[in-house]
DRENLO-580659 format. One record per atom (N, C-alpha, C): z negated, x, y; residue in three letters; atom name. Coordinates in steps of 0.2 Angstrom, whole numbers. Layout:
BEGIN
(site (Z; X; Y); "ALA"; "CA"),
...
# end
This chain:
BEGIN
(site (30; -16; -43); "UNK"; "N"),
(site (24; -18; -41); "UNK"; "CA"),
(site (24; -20; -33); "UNK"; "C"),
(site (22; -26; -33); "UNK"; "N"),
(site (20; -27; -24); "UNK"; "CA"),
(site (13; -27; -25); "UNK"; "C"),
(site (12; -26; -19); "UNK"; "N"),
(site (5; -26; -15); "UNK"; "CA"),
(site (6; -32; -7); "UNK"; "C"),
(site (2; -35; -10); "UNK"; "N"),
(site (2; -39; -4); "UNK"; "CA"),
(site (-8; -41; -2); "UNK"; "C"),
(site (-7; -37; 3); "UNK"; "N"),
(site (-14; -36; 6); "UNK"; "CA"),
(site (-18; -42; 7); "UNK"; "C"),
(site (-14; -48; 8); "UNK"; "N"),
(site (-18; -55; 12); "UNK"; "CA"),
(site (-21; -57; 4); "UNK"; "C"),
(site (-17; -57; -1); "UNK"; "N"),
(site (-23; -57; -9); "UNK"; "CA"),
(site (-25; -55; -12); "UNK"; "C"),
(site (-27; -47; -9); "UNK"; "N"),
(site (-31; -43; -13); "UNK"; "CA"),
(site (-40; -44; -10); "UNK"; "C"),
(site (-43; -44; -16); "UNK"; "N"),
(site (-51; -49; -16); "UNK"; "CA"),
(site (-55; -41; -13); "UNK"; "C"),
(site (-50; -36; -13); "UNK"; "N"),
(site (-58; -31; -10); "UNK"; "CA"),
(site (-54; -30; -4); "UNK"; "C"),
(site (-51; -33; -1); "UNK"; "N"),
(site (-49; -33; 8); "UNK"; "CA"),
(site (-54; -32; 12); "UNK"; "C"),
(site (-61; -34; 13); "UNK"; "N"),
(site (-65; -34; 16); "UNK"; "CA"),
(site (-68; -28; 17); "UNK"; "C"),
(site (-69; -24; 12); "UNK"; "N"),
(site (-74; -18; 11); "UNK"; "CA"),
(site (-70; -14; 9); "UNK"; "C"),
(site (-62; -11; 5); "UNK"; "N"),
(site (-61; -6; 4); "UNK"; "CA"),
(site (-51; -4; 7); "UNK"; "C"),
(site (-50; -8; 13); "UNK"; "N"),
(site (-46; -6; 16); "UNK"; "CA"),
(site (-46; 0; 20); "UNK"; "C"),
(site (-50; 4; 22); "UNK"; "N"),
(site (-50; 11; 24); "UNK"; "CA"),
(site (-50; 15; 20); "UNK"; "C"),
(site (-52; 14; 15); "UNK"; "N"),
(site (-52; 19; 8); "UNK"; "CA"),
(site (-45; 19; 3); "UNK"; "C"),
(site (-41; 13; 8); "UNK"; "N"),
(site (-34; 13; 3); "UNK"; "CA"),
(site (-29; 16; 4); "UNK"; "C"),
(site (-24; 17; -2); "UNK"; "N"),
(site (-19; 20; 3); "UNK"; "CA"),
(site (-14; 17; 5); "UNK"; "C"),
(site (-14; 11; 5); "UNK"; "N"),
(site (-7; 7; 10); "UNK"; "CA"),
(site (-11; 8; 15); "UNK"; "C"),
(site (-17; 8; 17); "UNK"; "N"),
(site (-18; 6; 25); "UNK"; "CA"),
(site (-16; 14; 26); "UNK"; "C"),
(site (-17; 20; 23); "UNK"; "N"),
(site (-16; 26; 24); "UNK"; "CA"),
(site (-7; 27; 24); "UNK"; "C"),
(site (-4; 24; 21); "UNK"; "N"),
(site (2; 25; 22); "UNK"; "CA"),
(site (5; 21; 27); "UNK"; "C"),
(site (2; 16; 28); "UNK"; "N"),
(site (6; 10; 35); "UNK"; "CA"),
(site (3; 11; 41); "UNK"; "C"),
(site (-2; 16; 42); "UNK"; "N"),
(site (-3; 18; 50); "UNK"; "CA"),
(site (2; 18; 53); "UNK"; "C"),
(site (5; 15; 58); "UNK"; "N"),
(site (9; 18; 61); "UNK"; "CA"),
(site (9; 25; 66); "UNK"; "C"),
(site (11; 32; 63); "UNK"; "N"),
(site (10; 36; 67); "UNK"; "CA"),
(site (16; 37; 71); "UNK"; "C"),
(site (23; 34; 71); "UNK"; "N"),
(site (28; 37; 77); "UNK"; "CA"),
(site (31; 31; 75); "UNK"; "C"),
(site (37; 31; 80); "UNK"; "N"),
(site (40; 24; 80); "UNK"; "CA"),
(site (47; 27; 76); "UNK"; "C"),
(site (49; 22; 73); "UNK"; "N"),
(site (53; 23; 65); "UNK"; "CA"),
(site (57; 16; 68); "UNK"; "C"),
(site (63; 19; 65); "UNK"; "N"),
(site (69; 13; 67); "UNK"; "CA"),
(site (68; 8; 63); "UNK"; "C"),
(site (68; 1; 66); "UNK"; "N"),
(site (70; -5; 60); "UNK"; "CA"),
(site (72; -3; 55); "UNK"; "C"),
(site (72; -5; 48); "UNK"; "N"),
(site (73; -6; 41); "UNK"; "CA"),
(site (73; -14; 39); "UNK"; "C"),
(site (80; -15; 35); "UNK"; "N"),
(site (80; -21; 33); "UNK"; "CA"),
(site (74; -22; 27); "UNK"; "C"),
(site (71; -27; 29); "UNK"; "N"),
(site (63; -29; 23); "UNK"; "CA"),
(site (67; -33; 17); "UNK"; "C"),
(site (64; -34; 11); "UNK"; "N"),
(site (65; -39; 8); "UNK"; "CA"),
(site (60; -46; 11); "UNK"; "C"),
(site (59; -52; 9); "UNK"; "N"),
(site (56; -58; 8); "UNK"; "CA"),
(site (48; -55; 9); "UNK"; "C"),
(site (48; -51; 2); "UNK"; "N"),
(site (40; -51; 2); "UNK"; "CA"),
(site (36; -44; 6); "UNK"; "C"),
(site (41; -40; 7); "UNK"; "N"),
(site (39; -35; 14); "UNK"; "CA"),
(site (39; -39; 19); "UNK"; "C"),
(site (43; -42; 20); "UNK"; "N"),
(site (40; -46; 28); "UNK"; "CA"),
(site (34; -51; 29); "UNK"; "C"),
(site (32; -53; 24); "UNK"; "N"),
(site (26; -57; 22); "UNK"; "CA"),
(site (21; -53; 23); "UNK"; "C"),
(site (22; -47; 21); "UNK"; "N"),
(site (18; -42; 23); "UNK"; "CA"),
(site (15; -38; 16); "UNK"; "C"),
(site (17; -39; 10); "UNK"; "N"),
(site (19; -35; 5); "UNK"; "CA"),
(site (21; -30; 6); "UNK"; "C"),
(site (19; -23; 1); "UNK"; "N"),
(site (22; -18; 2); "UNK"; "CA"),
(site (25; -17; -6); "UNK"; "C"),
(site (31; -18; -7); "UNK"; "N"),
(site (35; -14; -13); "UNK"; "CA"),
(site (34; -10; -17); "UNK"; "C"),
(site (32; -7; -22); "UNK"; "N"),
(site (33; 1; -25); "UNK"; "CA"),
(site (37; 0; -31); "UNK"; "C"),
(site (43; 6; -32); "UNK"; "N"),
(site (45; 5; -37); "UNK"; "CA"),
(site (41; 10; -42); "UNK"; "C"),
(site (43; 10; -49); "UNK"; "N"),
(site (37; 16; -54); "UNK"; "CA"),
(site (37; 21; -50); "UNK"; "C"),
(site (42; 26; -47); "UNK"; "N"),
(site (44; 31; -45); "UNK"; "CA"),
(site (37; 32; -40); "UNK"; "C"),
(site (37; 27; -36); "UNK"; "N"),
(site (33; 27; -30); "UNK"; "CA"),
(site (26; 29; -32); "UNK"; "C"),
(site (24; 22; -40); "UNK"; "N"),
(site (18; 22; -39); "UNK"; "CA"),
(site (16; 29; -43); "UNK"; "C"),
(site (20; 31; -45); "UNK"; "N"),
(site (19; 37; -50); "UNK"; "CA"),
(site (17; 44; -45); "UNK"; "C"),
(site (20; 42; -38); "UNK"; "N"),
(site (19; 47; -32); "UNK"; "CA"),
(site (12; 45; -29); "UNK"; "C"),
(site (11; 40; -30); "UNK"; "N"),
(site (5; 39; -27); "UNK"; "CA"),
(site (-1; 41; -29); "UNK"; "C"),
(site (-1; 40; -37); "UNK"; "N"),
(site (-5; 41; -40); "UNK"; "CA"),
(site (-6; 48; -41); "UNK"; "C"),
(site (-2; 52; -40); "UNK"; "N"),
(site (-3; 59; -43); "UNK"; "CA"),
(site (-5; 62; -36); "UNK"; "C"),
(site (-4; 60; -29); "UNK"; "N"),
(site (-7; 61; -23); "UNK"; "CA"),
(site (-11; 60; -24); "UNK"; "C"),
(site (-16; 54; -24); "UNK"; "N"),
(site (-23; 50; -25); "UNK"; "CA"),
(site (-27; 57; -30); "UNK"; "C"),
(site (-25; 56; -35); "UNK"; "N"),
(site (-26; 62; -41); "UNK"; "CA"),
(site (-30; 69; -37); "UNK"; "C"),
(site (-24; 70; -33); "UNK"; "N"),
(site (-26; 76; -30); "UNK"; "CA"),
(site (-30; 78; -24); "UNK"; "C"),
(site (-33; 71; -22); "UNK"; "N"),
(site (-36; 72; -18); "UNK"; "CA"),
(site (-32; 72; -11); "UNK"; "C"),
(site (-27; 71; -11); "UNK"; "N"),
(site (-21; 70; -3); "UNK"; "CA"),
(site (-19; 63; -1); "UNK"; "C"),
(site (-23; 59; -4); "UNK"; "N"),
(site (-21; 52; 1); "UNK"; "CA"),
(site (-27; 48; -6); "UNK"; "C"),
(site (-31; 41; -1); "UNK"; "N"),
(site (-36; 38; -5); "UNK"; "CA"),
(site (-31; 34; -10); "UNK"; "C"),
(site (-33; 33; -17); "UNK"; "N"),
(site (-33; 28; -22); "UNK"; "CA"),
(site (-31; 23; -18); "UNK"; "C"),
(site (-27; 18; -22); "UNK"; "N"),
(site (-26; 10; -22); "UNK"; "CA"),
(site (-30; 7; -23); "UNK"; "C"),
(site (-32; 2; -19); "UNK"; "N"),
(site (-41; -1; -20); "UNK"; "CA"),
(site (-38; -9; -20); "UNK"; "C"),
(site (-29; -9; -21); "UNK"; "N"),
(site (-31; -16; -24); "UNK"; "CA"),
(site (-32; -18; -28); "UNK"; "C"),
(site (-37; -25; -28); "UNK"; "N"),
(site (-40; -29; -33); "UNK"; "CA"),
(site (-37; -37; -33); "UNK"; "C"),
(site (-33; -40; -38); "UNK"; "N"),
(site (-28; -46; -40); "UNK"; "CA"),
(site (-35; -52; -40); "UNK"; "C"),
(site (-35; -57; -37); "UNK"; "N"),
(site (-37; -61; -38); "UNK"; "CA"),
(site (-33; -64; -47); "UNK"; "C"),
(site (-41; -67; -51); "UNK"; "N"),
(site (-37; -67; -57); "UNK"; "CA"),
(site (-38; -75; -56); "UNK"; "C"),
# end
């Protein structure tokens, strides 16, 4: 799955309730990492494993839902 925020149709209204903007704060300064193409565009990756972590946080109540929405 990527997530790429610039095409997601509820950017305007449900970006603080998301959890890439909860996981991409920057809270401490983190060494470079080589990106792919579409992370540097400004996509964020997940593989199952991730989204399966994400979702089971979300679930719990420990970090917001993914509020992206795919322009169809």
């Amino acid at each position: 799955m990527i997530i790429d925020c610039d095409t997601c149709t509820a950017r305007a209204t449900a970006c603080a309730d998301c959890v890439v903007t909860f996981l991409t704060i920057p809270v401490r300064a983190a060494p470079p990492v080589p990106v792919s193409a579409a992370t540097a565009a400004g996509a964020v990756e997940l593989d199952a494993a991730e989204q399966h972590a994400i979702g089971v946080l979300a679930a719990s109540g420990l970090v917001p839902p993914l509020r992206l929405v795919r322009a169809v």
